[in-house]
C-alpha positions as CSV (number, residue, x, y, z in Angstrom):
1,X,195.5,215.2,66.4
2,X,197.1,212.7,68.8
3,X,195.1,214.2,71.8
4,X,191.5,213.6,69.8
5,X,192.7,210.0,69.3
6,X,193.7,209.3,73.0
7,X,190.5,211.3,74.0
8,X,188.7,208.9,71.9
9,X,190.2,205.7,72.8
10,X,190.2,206.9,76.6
11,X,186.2,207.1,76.5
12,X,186.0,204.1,74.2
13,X,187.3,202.2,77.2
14,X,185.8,203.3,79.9
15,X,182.5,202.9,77.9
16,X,183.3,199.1,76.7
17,X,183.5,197.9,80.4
18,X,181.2,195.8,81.1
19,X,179.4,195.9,85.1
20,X,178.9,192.5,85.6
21,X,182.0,191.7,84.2
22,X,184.3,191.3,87.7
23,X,180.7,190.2,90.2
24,X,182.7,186.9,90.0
25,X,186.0,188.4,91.9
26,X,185.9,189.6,95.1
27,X,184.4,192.9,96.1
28,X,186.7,196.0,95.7
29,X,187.7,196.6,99.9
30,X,185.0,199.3,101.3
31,X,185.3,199.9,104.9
32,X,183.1,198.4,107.3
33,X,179.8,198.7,104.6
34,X,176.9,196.8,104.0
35,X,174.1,197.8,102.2
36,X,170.7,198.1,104.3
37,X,168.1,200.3,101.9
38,X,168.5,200.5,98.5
39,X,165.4,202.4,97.3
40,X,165.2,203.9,93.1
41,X,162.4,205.9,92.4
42,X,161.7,207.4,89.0
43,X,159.2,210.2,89.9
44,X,160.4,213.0,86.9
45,X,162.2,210.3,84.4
46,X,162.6,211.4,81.0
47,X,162.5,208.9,77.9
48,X,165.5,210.4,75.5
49,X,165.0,211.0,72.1
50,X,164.3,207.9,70.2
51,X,164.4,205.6,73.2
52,X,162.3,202.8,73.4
53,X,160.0,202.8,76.0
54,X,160.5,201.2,79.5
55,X,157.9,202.2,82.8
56,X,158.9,203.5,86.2
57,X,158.8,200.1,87.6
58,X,160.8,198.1,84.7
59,X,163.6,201.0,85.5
60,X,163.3,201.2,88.7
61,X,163.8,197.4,89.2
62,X,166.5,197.1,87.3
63,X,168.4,199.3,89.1
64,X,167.6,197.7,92.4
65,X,168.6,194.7,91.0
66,X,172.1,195.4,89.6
67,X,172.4,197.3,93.1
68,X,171.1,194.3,95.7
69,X,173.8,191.8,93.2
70,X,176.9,194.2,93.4
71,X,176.4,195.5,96.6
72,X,174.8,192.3,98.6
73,X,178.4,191.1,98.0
74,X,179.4,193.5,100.9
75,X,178.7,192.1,105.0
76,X,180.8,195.0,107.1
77,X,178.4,196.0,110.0
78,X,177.8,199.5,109.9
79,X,174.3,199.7,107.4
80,X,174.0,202.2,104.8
81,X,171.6,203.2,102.9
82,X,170.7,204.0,98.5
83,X,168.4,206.8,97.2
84,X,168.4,206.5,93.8
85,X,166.3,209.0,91.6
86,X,166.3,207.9,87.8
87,X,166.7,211.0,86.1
88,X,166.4,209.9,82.2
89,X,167.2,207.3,79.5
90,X,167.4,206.0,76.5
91,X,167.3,202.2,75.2
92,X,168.6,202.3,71.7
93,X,166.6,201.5,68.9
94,X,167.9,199.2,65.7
95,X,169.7,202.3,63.4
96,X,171.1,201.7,60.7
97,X,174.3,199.5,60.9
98,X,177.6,201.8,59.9
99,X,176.2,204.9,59.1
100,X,173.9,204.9,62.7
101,X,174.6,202.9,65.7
102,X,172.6,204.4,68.5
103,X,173.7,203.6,71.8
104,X,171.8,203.7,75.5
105,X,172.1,205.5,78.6
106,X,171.1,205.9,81.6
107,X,171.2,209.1,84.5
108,X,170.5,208.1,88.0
109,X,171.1,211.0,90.9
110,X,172.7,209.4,94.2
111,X,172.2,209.5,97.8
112,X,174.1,207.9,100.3
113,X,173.2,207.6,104.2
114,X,175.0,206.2,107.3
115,X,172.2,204.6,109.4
116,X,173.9,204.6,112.3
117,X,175.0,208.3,112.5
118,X,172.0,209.5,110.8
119,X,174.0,211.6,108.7
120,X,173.5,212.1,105.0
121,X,177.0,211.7,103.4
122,X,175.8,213.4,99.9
123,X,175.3,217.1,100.6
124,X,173.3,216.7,97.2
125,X,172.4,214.0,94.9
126,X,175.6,212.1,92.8
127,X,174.4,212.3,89.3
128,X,176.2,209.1,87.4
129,X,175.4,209.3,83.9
130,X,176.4,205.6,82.2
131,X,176.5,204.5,78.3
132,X,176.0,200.8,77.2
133,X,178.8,198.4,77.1
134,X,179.9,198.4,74.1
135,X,180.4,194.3,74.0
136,X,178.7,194.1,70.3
137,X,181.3,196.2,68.8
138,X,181.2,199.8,67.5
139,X,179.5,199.4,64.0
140,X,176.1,197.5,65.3
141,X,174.3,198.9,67.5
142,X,172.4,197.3,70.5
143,X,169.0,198.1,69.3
144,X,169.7,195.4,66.7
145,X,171.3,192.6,69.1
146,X,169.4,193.0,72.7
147,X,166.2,193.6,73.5
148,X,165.2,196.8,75.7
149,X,165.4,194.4,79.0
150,X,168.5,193.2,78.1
151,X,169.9,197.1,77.5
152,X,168.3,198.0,80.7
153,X,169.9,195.2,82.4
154,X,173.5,196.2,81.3
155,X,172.9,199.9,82.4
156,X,171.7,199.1,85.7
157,X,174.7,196.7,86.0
158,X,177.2,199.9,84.7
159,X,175.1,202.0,87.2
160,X,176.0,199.6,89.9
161,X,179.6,199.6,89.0
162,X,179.8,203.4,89.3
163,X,178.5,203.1,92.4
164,X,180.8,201.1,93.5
165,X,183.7,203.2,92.1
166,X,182.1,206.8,93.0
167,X,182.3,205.2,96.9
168,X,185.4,203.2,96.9
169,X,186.4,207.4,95.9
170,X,184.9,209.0,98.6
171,X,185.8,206.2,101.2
172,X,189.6,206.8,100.2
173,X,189.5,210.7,100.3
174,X,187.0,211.4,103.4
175,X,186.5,208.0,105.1
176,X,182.7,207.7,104.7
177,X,182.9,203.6,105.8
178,X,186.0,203.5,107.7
179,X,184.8,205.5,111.1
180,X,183.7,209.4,111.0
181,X,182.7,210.1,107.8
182,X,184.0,214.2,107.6
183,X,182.1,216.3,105.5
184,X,178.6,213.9,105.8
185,X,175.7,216.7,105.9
186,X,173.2,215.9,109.2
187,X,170.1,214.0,108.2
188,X,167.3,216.5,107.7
């Protein structure tokens, strides 16, 4: 029983953090990065199951958005570029408070490239799949208290954020910013 609970609390956390909530500190040390493209396309995106409804260009702007804000924070010198695929979401809808609190997502597929190498450091696409911050408590859910922009806007900003930590990851295990990048796959 104690396990479920921890389980629990551990996912409760790491969904209640909000994006946007640290763009006021300074950026977490990358390497020598700076972001050059940053490119979301949303060519097969599927609308979940009671989602409200958002077009390709709406999600795909978002995105770029919370992207270019977190990342245009960086200024190393070696460029890099974002392929971003939006792979599905859903923008909660008002439920019914206590008994139904539906929540949003969002599932984005990641590419990373070093311009200067011409080297694709993905072999294949990051999928980051990201849940709502949960900043309105548990028992009401968002669908009630934001508008679909302003869900879309906090999921593009958690996207961002696992970004961020997805490549702060890979820079510390296989120094993708910090001179050869070992493993990158040769652009195609």
């Amino acid at each position: 029983m104690m396990r479920v609970v921890l389980v629990v609390m551990s996912l409760f956390m790491l969904v209640a953090c909000n994006g946007a909530a640290d763009l006021n500190k300074a950026a977490v040390p990358l390497g020598d990065f700076k972001l050059q493209h940053n490119i979301a396309v949303a060519p097969k995106v599927v609308k979940g199951p009671l989602s409200r409804e958002a077009s390709k260009e709406e999600l795909t702007k978002a995105l770029t958005d919370a992207t270019a804000e977190r990342f245009g924070r960086y200024n190393g010198t070696r460029n890099y570029h974002f392929g971003m695929s939006i792979e599905g979401y859903v923008l909660a809808q008002p439920g019914v408070p206590v008994l139904f609190a539906p929540k949003s997502i969002l599932v984005i597929n990641l590419t990373v490239w070093d311009d200067a190498k011409n080297l694709k450091l993905t072999p294949k696409p990051h999928q980051i799949t990201v849940f709502e911050s949960l900043d309105q408590g548990p028992v009401v859910g968002s669908g009630y208290t934001k508008s679909a922009e302003e869900q879309l806007k906090n999921l593009s900003q958690n996207a961002a954020k696992a970004i961020e930590s997805y490549l702060v990851k890979q820079n510390a295990e296989n120094g993708w910013f910090n001179g050869d990048a070992e493993g990158a796959v040769t652009a195609e």
